[in-house]
N, C-alpha and C positions, 0 to 999 in steps of 0.2 A: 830416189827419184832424180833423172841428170836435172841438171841446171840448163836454161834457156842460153844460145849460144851470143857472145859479143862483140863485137870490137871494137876498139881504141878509136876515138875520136879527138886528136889532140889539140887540135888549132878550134872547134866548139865552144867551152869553155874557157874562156880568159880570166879565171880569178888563180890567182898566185898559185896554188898547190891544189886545182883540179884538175879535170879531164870531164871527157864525155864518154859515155860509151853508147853506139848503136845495139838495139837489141833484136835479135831475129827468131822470130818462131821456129823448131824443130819440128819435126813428126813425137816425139816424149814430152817438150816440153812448146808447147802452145801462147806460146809470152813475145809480146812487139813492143815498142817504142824506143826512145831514146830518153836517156838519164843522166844529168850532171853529177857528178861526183866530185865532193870537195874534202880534203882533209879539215879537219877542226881539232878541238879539244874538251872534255868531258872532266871533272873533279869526281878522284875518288878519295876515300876516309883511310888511310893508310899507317897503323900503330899513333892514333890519333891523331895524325897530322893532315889536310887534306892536300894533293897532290895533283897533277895533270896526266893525266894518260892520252893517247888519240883516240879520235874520233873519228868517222865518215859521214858527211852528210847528203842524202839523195833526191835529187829532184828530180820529179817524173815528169815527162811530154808524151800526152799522146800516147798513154800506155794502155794495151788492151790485153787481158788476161783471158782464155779460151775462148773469146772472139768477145768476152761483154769489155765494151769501152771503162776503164778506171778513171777515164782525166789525167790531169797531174797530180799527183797524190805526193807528198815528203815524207823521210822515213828516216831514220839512223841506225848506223850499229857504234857501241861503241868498247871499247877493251878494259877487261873488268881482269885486273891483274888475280893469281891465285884464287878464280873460282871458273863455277861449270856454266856454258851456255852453248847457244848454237853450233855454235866450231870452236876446239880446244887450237889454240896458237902461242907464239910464241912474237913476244915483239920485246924490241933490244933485250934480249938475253931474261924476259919475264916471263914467265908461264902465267899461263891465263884463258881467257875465251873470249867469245865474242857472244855482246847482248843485241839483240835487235830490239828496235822502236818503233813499232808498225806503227801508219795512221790510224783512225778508224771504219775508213774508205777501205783501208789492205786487211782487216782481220773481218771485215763481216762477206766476204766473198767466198767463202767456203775452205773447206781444211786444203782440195786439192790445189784451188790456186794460189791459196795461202803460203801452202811448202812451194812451189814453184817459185814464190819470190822469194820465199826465204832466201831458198836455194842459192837464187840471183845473187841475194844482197851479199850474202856470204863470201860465194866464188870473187866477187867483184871486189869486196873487202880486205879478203887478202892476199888478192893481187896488188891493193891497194896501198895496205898498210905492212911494206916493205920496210926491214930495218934502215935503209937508207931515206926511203921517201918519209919515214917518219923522225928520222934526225934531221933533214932537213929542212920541214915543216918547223920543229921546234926551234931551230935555229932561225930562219926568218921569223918565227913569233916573237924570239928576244928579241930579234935585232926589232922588231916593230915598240917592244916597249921600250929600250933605248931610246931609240927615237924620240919616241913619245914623252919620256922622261927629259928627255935633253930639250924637246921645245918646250916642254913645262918651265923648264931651270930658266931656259933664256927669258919667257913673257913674267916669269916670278924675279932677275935682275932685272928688266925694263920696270915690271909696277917699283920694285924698289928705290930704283933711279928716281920715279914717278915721283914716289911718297917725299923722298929727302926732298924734294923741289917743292913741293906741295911745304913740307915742314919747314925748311928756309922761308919762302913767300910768308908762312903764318907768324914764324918769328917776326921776322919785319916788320909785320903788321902791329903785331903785339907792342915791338919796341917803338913803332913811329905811333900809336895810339895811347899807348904810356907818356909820349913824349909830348903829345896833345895834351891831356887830362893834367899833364906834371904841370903845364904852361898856364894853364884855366886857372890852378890855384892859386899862383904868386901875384901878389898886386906889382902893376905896373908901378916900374918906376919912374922919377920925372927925369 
């Protein structure tokens, strides 16, 4: 069954590693709206380790399926290294496939609208998840934990700074309250 036809919407979307795509009805395949599309990431179990693979994630506008209105409905596909699913692909140099995650809005509409967006998500998936666009994704993701590790590091030396000023101040307290109670017990002398 073809896939409903799309195109690029790039300035739509403004989150770091999206886009938009507009979607237009065929005469084969009877599918409208428009859809954000974001890269993401997914954990898989990997010789027991768990691992990141990419992900897509889809947000629907205004999506009408052989003319019945869906709404906006979400959905994902995501890349399941060495195993079978909708579409066998290849991302950086892994064999694998692609799993989709229909809502429950996309799987109770019937089988034929159902492969029609399969179809979509698919086509649009791995257009998507391009050996490039998906190293780049992963490299802005570090570069976002770095980040996020480094203002960690900085507000964990400010509390530190914090605490020694806190633990000086209690010293002193300690020594000048010591030096009270030391003075209470000695009889004055004449």
């Amino acid at each position: 069954m073809p896939a409903p036809a799309f195109t690029p919407q790039d300035q739509a979307n403004t989150a770091a590693h999206g886009t938009a795509f507009n979607i237009f009805a065929t005469d084969d395949a009877p599918v409208r709206g428009r859809v954000f599309v974001d890269m993401s990431e997914h954990t898989v179990l990997i010789d027991g380790r768990r691992e990141s693979r990419p992900a897509v994630e889809f947000r629907f506008f205004g999506l009408v399926v052989d003319g019945r209105p869906l709404g906006n409905p979400r959905c994902r596909t995501e890349f399941h290294p060495f195993s079978a699913g909708s579409a066998a692909m290849v991302s950086l140099g892994e064999p694998g496939a692609l799993h989709l995650i229909l809502g429950q809005r996309l799987t109770d509409i019937g089988d034929t609208a159902t492969t029609l967006l399969t179809d979509l998500l698919t086509a649009i998936s791995v257009e998507f998840l391009t050996d490039y666009g998906v190293a780049r994704y992963r490299h802005w993701a570090a570069e976002q934990v770095r980040l996020q590790a480094s203002s960690l590091y900085e507000s964990a030396r400010g509390l530190e700074q914090r605490i020694r000023q806190v633990n000086v101040q209690a010293q002193a307290d300690v020594d000048a309250s010591y030096a009270l109670l030391a003075s209470m017990n000695r009889p004055l002398s004449a």
